[in-house]
N, C-alpha and C positions, 0 to 999 in steps of 0.2 A: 475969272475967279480961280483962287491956287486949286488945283485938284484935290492936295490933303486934306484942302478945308470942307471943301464938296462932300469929299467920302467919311469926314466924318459926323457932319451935319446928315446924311445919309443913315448912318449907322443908330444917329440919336431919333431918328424920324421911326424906324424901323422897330426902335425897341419902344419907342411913346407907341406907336401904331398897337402892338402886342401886346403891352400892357391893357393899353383899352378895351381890345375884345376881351380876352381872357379876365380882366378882371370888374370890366362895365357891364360888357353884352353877355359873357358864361357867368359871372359871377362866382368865380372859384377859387380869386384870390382869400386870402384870411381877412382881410377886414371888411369882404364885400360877404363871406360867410357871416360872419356876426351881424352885419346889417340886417341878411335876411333872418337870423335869428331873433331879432330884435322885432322885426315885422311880425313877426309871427307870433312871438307874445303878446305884442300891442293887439293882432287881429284876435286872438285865442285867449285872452287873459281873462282865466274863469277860476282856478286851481292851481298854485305852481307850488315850485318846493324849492325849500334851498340845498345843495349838496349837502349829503350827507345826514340829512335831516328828515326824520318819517313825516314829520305837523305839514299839513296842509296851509297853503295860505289863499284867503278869500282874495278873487279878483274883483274888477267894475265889470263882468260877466257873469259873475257868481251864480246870481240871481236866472241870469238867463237860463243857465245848461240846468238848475233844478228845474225849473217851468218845463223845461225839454222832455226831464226823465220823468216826471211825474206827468207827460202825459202819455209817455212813453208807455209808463202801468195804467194807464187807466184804459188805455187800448189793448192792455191783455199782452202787452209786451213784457220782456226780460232784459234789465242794465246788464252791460257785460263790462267791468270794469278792470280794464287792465293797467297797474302801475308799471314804472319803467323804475330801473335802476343802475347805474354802472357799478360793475363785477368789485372796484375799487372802493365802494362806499362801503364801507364794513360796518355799518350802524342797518343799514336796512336794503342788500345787496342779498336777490335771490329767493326769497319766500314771502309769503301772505300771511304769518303766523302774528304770534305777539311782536310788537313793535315794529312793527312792517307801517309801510306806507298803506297797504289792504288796508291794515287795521285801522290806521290815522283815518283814512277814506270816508270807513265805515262809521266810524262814529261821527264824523264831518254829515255825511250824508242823512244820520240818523238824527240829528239837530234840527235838519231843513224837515224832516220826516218821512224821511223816503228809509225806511227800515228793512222789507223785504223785496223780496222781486230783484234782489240784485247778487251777482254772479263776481268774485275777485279774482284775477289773476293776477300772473308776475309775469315780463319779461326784459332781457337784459337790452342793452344798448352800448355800443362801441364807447362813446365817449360822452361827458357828460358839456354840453354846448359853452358856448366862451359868455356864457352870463350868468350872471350872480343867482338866477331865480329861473326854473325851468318848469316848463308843465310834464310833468313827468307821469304822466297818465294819459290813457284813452279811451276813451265809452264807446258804447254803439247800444242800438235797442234791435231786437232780436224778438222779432213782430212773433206773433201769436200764432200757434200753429193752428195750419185747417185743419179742421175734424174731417174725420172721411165722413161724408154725406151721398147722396142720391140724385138726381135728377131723374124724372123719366120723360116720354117724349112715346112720339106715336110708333117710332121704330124702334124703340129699345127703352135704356136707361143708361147713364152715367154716376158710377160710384166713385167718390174719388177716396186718395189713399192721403197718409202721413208724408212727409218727408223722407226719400230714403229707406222705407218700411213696403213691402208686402203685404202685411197683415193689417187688416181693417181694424179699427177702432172701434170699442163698445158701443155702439150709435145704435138708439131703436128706430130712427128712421131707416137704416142701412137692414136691417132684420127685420122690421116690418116688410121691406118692400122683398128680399128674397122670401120670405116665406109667403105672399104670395105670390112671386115667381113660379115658385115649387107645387105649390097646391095648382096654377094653371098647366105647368109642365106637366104633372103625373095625371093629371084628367085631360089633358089632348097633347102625347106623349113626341111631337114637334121637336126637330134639332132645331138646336142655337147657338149661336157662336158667339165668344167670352174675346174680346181683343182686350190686351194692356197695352200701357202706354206709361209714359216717361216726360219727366222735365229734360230739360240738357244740361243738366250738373251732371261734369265727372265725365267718362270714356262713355262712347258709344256701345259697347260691347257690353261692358256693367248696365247700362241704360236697357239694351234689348234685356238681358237676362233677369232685372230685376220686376219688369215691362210683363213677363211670359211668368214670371212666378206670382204676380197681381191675378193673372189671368187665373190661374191652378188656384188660386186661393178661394175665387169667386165658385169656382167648379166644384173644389173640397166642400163647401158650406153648403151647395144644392145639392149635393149627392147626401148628405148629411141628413138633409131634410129628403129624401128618397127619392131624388130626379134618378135614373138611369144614367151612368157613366158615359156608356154608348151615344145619347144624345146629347151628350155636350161636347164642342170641339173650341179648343182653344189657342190662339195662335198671339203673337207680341210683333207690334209697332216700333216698340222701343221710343225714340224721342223724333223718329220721321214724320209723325203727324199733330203733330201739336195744333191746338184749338186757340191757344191763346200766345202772348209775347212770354217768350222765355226770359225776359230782357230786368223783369219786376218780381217780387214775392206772390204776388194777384195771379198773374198769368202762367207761373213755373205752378201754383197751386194748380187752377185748373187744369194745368196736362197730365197730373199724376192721376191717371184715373183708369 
């Protein structure tokens, strides 16, 4: 066979070969991006928008993602509803105010009757996708925060806190149980020790310190009620001992304690 012919049936094999990964297996060519755009409305089509346009339009999901947020409140959660916009759309680029997509959102949402409980933000996005109709929004539900409450148990008791927070929560179970703490303390005037503790959001070092001022707090509130300063010692875990999976909302609750 001529060798020209070889090297260049070669050359055509080489660039079909590259083609195909790059644009079959990575998908990164432009019409293998719009495919997967395309997928992605088919799987997600609940709310899309046309460029440049705040109105909402109803999907064949519509239905589903209300059923979703509404039970999202009825478990004592919070919608967080973020619209997107490219910088370019000069109709509804950049704010949640009047004629924003928020607003379209909101009253969209407030039809199906889902009125409160829900949070609007904005953010932008690079470019707006190679189709006609994009869902240009994102929800999430934003579970209910644990009230700090009590346990007790035969060696102690477990208070837990807020998210992020130090400071206990108005709970009369959580002041029921120190104020008889305190009334046991000051008539058999016993040390005890106050450990904090931590979820693992965020740096270890924020974690111990926030861990050790849980602990001071517990302390401030029995010396309030007239424990002796001296008999209480307080020391922080930070997020080294966890009781439960850091890994869920459930389990980062139970460590903050």
């Amino acid at each position: 066979m001529n060798k020209g012919l070889i090297f260049v049936l070669l050359i055509v094999w080489c660039a079909g070969s590259s083609w195909y990964y790059v644009c079959e297996i990575k998908c990164v060519c432009a019409n293998s991006v719009e495919r997967m755009v395309d997928v992605e409305e088919k799987a997600s089509n609940s709310i899309t928008f046309l460029y440049n346009s705040p109105e909402p339009v109803k999907g064949t999901e519509y239905e589903v993602v209300m059923d979703s947020m509404k039970k999202c409140l009825a478990d004592g959660g919070t919608i967080i509803v973020t619209c997107l916009s490219n910088r370019a759309e000069d109709k509804v680029a950049g704010n949640t105010g009047k004629g924003s997509r928020a607003e379209a959102m909101g009253l969209l949402l407030a039809s199906s009757g889902i009125k409160e409980g829900v949070e609007y933000k904005h953010a932008d996005i690079d470019a707006w996708p190679d189709s006609t109709q994009f869902q240009a929004y994102r929800w999430e539900c934003r579970e209910k925060e644990v009230v700090a409450t009590v346990e007790e148990s035969i060696s102690g008791a477990i208070i837990y806190f807020p998210s992020g927070s130090e400071q206990k929560l108005n709970n009369a179970e959580v002041d029921t149980y120190l104020q008889k703490l305190a009334s046991t303390l000051k008539a058999k005037p016993v040390p005890i020790k106050i450990v904090g503790h931590s979820d693992a959001v965020g740096e270890a070092k924020a974690n111990f310190d926030l861990a050790m001022k849980r602990a001071e707090t517990v302390k401030s509130l029995l010396m309030n009620l007239g424990v002796a300063a001296d008999k209480i010692q307080v020391s922080s875990k930070g997020e080294d001992q966890p009781i439960a999976d850091n890994a869920n909302d459930d389990g980062r609750a139970r460590n903050r304690r």
